[in-house]
C-alpha positions in Angstrom: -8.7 -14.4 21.5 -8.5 -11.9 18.4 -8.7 -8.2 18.6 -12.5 -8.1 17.6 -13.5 -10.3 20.3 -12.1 -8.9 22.9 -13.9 -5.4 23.0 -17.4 -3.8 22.4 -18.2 -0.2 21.2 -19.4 0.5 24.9 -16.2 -1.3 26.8 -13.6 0.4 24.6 -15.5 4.2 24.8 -15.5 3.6 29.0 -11.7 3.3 28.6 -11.3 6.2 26.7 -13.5 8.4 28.8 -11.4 6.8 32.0 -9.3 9.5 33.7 -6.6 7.2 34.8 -6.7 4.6 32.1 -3.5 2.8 31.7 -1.8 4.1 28.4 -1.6 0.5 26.6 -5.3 -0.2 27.7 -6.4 3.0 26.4 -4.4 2.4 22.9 -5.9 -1.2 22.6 -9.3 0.5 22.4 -8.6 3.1 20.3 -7.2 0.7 18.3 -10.3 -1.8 18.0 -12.8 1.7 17.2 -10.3 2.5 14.4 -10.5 -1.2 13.0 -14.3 -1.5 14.2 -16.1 1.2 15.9 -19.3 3.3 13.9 -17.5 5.3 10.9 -18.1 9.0 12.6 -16.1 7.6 15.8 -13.2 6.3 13.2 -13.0 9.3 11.2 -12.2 11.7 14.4 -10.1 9.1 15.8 -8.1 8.8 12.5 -7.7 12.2 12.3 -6.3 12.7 15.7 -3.9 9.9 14.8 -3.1 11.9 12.0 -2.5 14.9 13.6 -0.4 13.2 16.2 1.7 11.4 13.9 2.4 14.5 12.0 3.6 16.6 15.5 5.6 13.7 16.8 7.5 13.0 13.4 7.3 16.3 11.4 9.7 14.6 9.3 7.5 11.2 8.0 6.0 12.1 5.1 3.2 10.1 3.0 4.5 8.7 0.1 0.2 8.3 -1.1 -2.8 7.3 -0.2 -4.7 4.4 -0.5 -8.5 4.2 -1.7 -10.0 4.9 1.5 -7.8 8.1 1.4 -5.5 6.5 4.7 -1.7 7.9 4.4 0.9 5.3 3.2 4.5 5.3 4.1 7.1 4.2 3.0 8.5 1.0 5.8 12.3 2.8 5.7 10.9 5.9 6.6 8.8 5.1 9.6 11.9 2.7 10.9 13.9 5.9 10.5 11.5 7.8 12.5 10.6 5.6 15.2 14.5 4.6 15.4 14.1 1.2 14.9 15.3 -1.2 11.8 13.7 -1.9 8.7 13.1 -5.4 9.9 11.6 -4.6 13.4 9.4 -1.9 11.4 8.2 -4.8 9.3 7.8 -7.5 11.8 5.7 -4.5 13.7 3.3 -4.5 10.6 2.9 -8.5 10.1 2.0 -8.6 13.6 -0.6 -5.5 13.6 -1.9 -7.8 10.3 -2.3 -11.7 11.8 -4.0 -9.4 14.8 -6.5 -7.5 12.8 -6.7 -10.0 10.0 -6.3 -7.1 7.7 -3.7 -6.1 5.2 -2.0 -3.2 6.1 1.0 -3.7 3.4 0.1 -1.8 0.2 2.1 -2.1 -3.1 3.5 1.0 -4.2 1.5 0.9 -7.3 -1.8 0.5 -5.9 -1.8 4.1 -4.0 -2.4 7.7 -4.8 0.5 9.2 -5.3 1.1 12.8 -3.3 1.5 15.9 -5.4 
C-alpha cells in the first residue's frame, strides 16, 4: 500500500495532536500532510521543517530554490550533515521518490539560484 492510501487528513491530524505518539508514526503523518494535506496545513508544516532543519544543521545551506520556492540542496552536502555517504544520501531520495511517486531530484539548472 503507497503513502497516499494509507492516511486521511483526519487520521494523520489525530496523530499529531497525540501526546504520546510514537516519533516514526508521528513523522509518517507529517509526512503524508506535506505531500497531501490542504495547502495552509503544508505551508506551516513546511516552515517548521524549515526552521528545524536550519537549527539542527546550521551548516546546510540551499544551493536554490525550485518553482514552488522549496529549498534545494546539494546531495554531498546533506550526506555531510547527516553523516552519512553520498550513496546512502541518494538511495534515501530514490526511496522517498518510488514512495511518494514524486520527483524529488532537481537538476541544478532548473532552480533559483540563492543570492
Amino acid at each position: 500500500m503507497e503513502l497516499k492510501d494509507n492516511w486521511d487528513e483526519k487520521s494523520a491530524m489525530q496523530v499529531l495532536r497525540h501526546p504520546t505518539v510514537d516519533a516514526k508514526l508521528w513523522a509518517e503523518a507529517v509526512e503524508w500532510l506535506i505531500l497531501y494535506g490542504p495547502d495552509e496545513t503544508r505551508e506551516l508544516l513546511l516552515q517548521a521543517s524549515g526552521t528545524a532543519t536550519h537549527e539542527c544543521f546550521p551548516n546546510l545551506q540551499a544551493k536554490g530554490y525550485a518553482a514552488d520556492g522549496q529549498p534545494c540542496y546539494n546531495v554531498e552536502d546533506l550526506a555531510k550533515n547527516l553523516q552519512i555517504s553520498r550513496d546512502e544520501a541518494e538511495t534515501m531520495i530514490k526511496e522517498k521518490e518510488k514512495s511518494h511517486q514524486i520527483h524529488h531530484f532537481i537538476d541544478e539548472k532548473d532552480t533559483m539560484k540563492v543570492q
